[in-house]
C-alpha positions as CSV (number, residue, x, y, z in Angstrom):
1,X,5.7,-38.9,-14.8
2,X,6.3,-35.6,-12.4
3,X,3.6,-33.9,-12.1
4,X,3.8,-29.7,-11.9
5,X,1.6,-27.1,-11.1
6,X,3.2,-23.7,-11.3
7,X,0.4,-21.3,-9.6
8,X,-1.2,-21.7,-6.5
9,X,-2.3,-19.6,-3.6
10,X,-2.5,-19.3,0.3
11,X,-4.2,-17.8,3.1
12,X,-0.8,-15.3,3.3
13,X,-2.9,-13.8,-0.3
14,X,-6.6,-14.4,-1.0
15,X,-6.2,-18.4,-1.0
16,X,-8.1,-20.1,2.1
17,X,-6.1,-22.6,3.4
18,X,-2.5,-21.9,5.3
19,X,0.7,-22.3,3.2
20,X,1.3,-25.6,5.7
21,X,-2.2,-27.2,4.4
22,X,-1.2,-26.2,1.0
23,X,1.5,-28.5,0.6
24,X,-0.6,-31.2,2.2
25,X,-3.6,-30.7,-0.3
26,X,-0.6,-30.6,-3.3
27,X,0.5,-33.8,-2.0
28,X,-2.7,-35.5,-1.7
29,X,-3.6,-34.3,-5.6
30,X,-0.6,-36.5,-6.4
31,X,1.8,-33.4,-7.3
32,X,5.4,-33.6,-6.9
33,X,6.4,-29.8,-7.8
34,X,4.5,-26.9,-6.3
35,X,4.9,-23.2,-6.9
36,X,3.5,-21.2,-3.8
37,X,3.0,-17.9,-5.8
38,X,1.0,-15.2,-3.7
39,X,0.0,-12.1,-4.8
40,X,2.8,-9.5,-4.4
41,X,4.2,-11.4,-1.4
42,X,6.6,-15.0,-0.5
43,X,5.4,-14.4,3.0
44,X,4.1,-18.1,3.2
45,X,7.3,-19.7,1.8
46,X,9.0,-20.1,4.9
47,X,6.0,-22.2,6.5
48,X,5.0,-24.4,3.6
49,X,8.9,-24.9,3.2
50,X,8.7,-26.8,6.6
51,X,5.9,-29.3,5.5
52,X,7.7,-30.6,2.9
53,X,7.7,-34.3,2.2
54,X,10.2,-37.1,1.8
55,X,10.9,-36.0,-2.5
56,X,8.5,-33.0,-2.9
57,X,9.5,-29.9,-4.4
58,X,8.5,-26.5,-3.7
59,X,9.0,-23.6,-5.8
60,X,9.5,-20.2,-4.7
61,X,7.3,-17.7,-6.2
62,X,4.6,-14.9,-6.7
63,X,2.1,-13.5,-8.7
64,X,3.1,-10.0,-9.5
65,X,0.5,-7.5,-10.1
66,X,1.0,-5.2,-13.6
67,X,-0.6,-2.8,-15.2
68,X,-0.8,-2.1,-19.0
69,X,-3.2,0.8,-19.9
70,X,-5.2,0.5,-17.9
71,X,-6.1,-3.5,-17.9
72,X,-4.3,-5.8,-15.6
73,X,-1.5,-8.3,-16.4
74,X,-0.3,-11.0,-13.7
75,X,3.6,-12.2,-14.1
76,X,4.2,-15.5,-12.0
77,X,7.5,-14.6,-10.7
78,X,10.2,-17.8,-9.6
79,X,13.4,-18.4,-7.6
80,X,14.1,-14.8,-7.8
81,X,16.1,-13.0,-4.3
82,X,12.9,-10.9,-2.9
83,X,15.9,-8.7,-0.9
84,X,16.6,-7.4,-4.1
85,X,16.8,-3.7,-3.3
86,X,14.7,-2.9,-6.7
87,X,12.5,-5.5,-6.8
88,X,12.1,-5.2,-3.0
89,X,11.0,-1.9,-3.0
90,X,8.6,-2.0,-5.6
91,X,6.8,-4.8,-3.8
92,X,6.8,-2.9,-0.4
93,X,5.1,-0.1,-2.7
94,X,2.6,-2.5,-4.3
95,X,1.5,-3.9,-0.8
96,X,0.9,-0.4,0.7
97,X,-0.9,0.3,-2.3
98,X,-3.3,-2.8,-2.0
99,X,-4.5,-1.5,2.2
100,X,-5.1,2.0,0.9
101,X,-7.4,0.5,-2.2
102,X,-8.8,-2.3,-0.2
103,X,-9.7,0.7,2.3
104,X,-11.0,3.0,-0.1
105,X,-13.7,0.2,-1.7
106,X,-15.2,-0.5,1.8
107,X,-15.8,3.2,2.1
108,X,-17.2,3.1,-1.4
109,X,-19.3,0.1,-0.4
110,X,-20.6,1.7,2.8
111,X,-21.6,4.7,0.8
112,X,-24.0,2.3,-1.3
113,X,-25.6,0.6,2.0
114,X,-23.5,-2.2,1.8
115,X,-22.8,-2.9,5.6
116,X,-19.1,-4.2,5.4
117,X,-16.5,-3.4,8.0
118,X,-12.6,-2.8,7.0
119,X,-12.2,-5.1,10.6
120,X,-14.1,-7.7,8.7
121,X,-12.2,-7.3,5.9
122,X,-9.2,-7.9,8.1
123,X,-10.4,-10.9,9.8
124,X,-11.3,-12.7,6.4
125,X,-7.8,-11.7,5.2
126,X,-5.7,-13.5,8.1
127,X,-8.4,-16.1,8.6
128,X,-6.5,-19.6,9.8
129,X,-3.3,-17.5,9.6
130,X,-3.1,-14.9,11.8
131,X,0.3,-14.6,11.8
132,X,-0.3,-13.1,8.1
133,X,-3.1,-11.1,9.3
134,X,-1.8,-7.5,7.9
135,X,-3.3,-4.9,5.4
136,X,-0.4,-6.5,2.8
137,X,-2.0,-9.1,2.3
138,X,-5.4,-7.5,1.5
139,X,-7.3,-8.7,-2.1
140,X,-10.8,-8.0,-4.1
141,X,-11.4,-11.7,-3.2
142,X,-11.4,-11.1,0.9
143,X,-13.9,-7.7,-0.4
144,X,-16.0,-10.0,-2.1
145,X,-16.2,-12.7,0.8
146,X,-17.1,-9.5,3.1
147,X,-19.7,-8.6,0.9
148,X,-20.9,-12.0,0.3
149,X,-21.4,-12.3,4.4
150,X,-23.2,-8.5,4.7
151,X,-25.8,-10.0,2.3
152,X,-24.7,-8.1,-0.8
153,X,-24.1,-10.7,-2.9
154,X,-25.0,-14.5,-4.1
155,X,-20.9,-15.5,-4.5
156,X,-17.5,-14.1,-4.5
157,X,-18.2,-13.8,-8.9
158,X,-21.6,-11.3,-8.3
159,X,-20.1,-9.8,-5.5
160,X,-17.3,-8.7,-8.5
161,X,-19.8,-8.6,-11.0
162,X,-22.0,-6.1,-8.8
163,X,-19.8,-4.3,-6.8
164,X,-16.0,-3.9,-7.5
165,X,-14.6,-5.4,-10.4
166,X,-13.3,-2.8,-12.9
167,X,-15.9,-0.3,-13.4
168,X,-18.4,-1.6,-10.6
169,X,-19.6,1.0,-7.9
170,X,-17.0,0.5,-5.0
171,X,-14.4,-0.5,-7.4
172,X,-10.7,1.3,-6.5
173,X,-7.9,1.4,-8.8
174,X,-4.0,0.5,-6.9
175,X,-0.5,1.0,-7.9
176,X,1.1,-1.6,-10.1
177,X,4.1,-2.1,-12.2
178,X,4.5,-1.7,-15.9
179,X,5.0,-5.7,-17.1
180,X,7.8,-5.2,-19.1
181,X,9.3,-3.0,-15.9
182,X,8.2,-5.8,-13.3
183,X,10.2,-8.8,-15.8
184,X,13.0,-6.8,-15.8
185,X,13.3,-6.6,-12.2
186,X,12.9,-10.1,-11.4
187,X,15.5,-11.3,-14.1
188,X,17.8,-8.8,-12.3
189,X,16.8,-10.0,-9.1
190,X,18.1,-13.7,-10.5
191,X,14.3,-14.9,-11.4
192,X,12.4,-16.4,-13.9
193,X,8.7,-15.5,-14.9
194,X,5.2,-16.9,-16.5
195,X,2.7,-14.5,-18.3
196,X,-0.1,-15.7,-15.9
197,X,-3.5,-17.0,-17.8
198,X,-3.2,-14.3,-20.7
199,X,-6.8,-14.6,-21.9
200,X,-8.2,-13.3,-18.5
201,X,-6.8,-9.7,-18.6
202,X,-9.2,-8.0,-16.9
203,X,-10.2,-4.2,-18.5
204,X,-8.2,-4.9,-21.5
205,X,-9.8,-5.3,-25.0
206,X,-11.8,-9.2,-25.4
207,X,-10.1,-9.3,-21.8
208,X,-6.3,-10.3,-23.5
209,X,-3.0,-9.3,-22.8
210,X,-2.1,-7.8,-26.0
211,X,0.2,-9.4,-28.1
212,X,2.5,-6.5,-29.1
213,X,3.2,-6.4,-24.9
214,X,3.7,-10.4,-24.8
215,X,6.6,-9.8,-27.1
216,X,7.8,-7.1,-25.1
217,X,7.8,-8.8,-22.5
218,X,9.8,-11.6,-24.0
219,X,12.2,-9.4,-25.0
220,X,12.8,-7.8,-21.9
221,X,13.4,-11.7,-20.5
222,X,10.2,-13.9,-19.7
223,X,10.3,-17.2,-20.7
224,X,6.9,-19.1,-20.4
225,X,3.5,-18.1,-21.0
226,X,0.8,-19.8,-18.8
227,X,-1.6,-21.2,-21.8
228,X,-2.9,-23.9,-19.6
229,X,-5.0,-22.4,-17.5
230,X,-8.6,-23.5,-15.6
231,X,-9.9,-20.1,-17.3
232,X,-9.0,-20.9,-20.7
233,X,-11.2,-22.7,-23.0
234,X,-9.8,-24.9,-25.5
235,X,-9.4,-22.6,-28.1
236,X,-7.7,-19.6,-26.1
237,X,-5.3,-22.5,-24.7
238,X,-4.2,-23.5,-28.8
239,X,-4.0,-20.0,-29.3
240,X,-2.0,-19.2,-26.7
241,X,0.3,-22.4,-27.3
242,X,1.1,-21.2,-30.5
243,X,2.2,-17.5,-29.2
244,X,4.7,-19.3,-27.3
245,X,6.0,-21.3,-30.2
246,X,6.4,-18.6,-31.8
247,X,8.3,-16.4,-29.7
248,X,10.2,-19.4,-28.3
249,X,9.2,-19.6,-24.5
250,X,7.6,-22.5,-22.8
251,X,4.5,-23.1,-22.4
252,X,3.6,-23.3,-18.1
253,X,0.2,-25.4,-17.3
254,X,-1.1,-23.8,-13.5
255,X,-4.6,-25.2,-11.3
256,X,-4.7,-21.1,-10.3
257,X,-6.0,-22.7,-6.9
258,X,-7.4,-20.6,-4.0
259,X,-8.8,-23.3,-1.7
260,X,-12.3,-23.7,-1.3
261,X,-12.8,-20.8,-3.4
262,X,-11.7,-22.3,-6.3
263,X,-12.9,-25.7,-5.0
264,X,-9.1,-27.2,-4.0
265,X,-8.4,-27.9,-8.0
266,X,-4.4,-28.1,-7.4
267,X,-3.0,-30.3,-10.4
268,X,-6.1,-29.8,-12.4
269,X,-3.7,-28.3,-15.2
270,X,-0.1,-29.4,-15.2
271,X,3.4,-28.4,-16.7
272,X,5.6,-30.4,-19.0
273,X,8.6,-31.7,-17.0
274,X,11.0,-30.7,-19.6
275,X,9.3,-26.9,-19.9
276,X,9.6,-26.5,-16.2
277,X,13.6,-27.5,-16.4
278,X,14.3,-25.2,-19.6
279,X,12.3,-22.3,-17.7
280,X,14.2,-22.6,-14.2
281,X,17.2,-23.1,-15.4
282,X,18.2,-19.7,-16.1
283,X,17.4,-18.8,-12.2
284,X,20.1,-17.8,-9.9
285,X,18.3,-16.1,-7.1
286,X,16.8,-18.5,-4.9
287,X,16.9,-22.4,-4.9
288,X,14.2,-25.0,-5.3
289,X,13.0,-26.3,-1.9
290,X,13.2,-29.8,-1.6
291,X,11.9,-32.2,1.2
C-alpha cells in the first residue's frame, strides 16, 4: 500500500535537517509520497526535488500561517503556483513579518537577562543550510533553541512554556492572513489545502480551531482536514474525523516532522491513498514531483 505523509519540515523553516536529507530520511521510513511544507516558504522544493528516487513522489507545499481572533490556524497549502501575484505577495509580507517579530522577542528576551543574540538566532536558523540562512526563514522554534543554548531553558517546550509562547514574557505577535482569506488565495493560485492539526490552535478557546471557521473555510474551497495528527489524542482524531464527514472533505494523516526536534517521526501518521487522489485532484498550479 502507498504510504503518505502530507506535512513535513526542513532546515529552509524550523526543521533540522536540509530538504536533501529530508527525502532521504522519508525514504528510509518506507514513504512513497512526501509533502515538503515549510512555513510560509517552498524555498527547499527545488533541492529535495533533486534527491528524488527511482518512484518517489514529492509534493509541493507549505504551511501557511493564519490568524483567527487572535489564536493561530495553520493551512497546509499543495501544488499551488507561488508566482501567483496575490498569493505571492502576501507571503513576501508574512516573511518580513516573521524577522521583525523574531527580532522584537530577542530584544524582549535580553530585557529579562536572557543572554540570546539575534546572530545566534541566525546561525540556528540556516544551520546545515546556509544557502537558506535569511531572516525569512526565522521561527519561535530557532528562539527556543537559542534560548535553550543561553541556559534559559530545559527544552525547546519550557523554553515556549517560559518565555514566548502566546502570552509568555518575550512573546511578539506577527502578521498573518485571515484563513478563510489565505484558502482563497491558494485555490486562485491553482492549490489545494489541509486545515493543519485543528485541535492544537494555539490562543484559541480549549486550543481548537472553531468550528463555525472550519466551515468557512470549506466553503471558501479547502478540502481536507488534517485529523491524524502526532498531537491529537484519540478522541480529538474521531472528533475531527467526523467534522470532515460531515462537511465532505478528506481526512489528511501528517508525522508534523521537524527532525531531531520532533525525533525524525516521518510516516508516523499517514494518509489514505484514495483521500490524497480526491484532494489533489482539483490542483492546477504546480505538478507532483516525481523521481
Amino acid at each position: 500500500m502507498t504510504r503518505i505523509d502530507l506535512h513535513s519540515h526542513s532546515s529552509v523553516s524550523d526543521g533540522t535537517d536540509t530538504p536533501a536529507e529530508v527525502v532521504e530520511y522519508a525514504v528510509a521510513a518506507g514513504l512513497d509520497v512526501l509533502a515538503l511544507t515549510d512555513h510560509d516558504t517552498v524555498a527547499g522544493i527545488e533541492e529535495a526535488a533533486r534527491k528524488l528516487p527511482a518512484g518517489f513522489t514529492l509534493v509541493p507545499g507549505m504551511e501557511l500561517s493564519c490568524a483567527y481572533e487572535g489564536s493561530s490556524v495553520h493551512l497546509l497549502c499543495y501544488l499551488f503556483d507561488p508566482e501567483e501575484p496575490d498569493l505571492a505577495e502576501e507571503l513576501r509580507r508574512v516573511r518580513s513579518d516573521r524577522a521583525s517579530r523574531a527580532e522584537e522577542m530577542v530584544r524582549k528576551l535580553r530585557e529579562h537577562g536572557v543572554g540570546v543574540t539575534w546572530e545566534r538566532v541566525l546561525e540556528i536558523a540556516g544551520a546545515g543550510h546556509e544557502e537558506h540562512a535569511d531572516a525569512n526563514t526565522i521561527g519561535r522554534p530557532h528562539l527556543a533553541r537559542a534560548i535553550v543554548e543561553a541556559g534559559a531553558a530545559r527544552d525547546v517546550q519550557d523554553a515556549f512554556d517560559r518565555w514566548i509562547g502566546s502570552g509568555g514574557p518575550a512573546y511578539a505577535s506577527r502578521y498573518a492572513i485571515d484563513p478563510v482569506r489565505a484558502v482563497g488565495l491558494v485555490r486562485a493560485a491553482g492549490g489545494v489545502c489541509s486545515l493543519a492539526h485543528p485541535g492544537r490552535a494555539e490562543g484559541s478557546l480549549n486550543n481548537t480551531v472553531p468550528l463555525e471557521l472550519v466551515e468557512r473555510m470549506v466553503a471558501a474551497g479547502m478540502g481536507a482536514i488534517e485529523a491524524d495528527h502526532p498531537s491529537h489524542n484519540r478522541a480529538q482524531a474521531r472528533y475531527w474525523r467526523g467534522v470532515a464527514d460531515d462537511l465532505g472533505v478528506v481526512v489528511t494523516g501528517s508525522s508534523d516532522d521537524h527532525g531531531s526536534l520532533t525525533g525524525r517521526r516521518l510516516g508516523c501518521r499517514t494518509t489514505a491513498p484514495e483521500a490524497f487522489e480526491r484532494l489533489v485532484a482539483p490542483a492546477t498550479g504546480t505538478p507532483l514531483l516525481r523521481g
